[in-house]
Each structure stands twice: as C-alpha cells, then as structure tokens.
N, C-alpha and C positions, 0 to 999 in steps of 0.2 A: 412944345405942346403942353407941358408941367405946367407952365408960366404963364401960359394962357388960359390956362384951368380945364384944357381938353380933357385931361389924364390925371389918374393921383399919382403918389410918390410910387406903389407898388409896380414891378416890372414881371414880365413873364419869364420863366424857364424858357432858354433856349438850346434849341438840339440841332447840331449838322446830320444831316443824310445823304450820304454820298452811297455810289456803288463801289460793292467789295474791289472792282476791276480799275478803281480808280480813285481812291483812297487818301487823298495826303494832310487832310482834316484829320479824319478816323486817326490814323496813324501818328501824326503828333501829340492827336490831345490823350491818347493813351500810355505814350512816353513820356507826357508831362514836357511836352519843347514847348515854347516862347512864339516858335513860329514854324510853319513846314516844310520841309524840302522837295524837290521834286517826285511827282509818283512814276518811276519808269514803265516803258512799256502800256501804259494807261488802255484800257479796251474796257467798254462798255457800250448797249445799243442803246442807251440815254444821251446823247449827242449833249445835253443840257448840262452832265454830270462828267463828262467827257474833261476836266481840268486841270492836267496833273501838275497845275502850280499856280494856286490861288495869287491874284494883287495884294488883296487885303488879309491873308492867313494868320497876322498877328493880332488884330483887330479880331477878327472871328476867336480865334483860339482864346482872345482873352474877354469875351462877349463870354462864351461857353461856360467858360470857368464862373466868374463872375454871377452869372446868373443861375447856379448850381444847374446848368444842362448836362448837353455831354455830345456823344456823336457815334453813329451807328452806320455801318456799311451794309446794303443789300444784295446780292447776287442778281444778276440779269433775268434767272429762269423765276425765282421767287417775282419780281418786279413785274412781270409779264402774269403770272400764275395769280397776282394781286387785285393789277390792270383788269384783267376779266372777270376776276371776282367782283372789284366793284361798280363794273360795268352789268353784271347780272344780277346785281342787289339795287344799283341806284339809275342806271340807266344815263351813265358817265364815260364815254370813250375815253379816259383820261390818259397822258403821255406816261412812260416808263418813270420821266423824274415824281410826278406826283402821286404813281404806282408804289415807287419806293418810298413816299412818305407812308401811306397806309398800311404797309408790308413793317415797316420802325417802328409806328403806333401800336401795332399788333405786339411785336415784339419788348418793347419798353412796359408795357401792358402787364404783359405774361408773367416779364421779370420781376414786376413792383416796382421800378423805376419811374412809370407812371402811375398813377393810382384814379381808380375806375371813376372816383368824381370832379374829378380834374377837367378845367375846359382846355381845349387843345381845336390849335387852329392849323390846317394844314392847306397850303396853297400848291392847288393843281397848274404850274405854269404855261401846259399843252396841250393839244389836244392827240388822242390816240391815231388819227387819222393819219398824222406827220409820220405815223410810225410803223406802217401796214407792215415790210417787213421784220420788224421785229416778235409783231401776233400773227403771222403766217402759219 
C-alpha cells in the first residue's frame, strides 16, 4: 500500500487485547518470549478470544514490540460491565471481544500509555446479540 502511495512511511502503535482467562499474547510479550506457549485451561465468555495458542504469536509479538504497543488482558465481568456501558452511551450491542477493546482503551488511557490526543482505532468484530448469555 506504501508503494502505491495509499499510506506514508509512518505506522501505528499496535496493542493485543486478550481476556485475562486466556492470555498467551499478554503473557509472553511481558516476559519478553520470541513467541507463546500454550494458555492452559483457557475460559472466557468471548468465544472470539477463546485461543489458548495463537498460529501467528511470533508475528504478533514481534508487530507489538516493533511498533512500541504492548498487550492488555481484560476480565470477563469488566468486558460485560463495558459492553453495556457502551451500549448505553452509543447505542452499540457490541460482542465481549470488542467490549474488551473499550475496557484496554480505558485502561492504557488512565495509565498514559495512551495519551488523550492519540487517534485510536478499535474494531468491534460482533455483535452482542451472539452473546445473550453472557449479558444475562
């Protein structure tokens, strides 16, 4: 796309967001591994985030670094607690996985890891609807 003159040379920060219940992003790029191992026991009501062993985890891990991002785990109840928040701000049924982007932004926010005039793009990949029991 560079080549084509879509895009300039400048690239964005990138951030993994997994759930805390399933983790093996989160987990490596804060040991500093190359690539990640399996996440045992993996449980989360984001079916989406449900992966406890990425194809491409060395590819991602070294996107992260590269691009000074990083990688954030969200809890299921925070993901849900989010979910409806911004479905009552924006009028968005969105699914848990893209609950849990909003719930990181929040969070990256707070710390200064993000900084308030930063554009930040976050893709909702579902709809809440797939997800009735988990907003029960």
């Amino acid at each position: 796309m560079e080549s084509l003159g879509w895009i300039g040379k400048k690239r964005p920060r990138m951030f993994s967001v997994q759930a805390s219940g399933c983790a093996p992003i989160v987990r490596a790029f804060a040991a500093g591994e190359t690539a990640a191992t399996e996440f045992p026991n993996a449980q989360t009501c984001a079916s989406g985030l449900r992966v406890p062993k990425a194809v491409g985890d060395f590819l991602m891990l070294r996107i992260l670094r590269e691009s000074k991002g990083g990688a954030i785990a969200i809890d299921d109840a925070e993901m849900i607690t989010t979910g409806r928040e911004v479905g009552a701000a924006e009028g968005m049924f969105v699914a848990p996985e893209g609950a849990a982007c909003f719930a990181a932004l929040r969070k990256l926010s707070e710390s200064g890891e993000i900084a308030a005039d930063e554009e930040v793009v976050i893709f909702n990949t579902g709809a809440g609807i797939k997800y009735l029991e988990c907003y029960a």
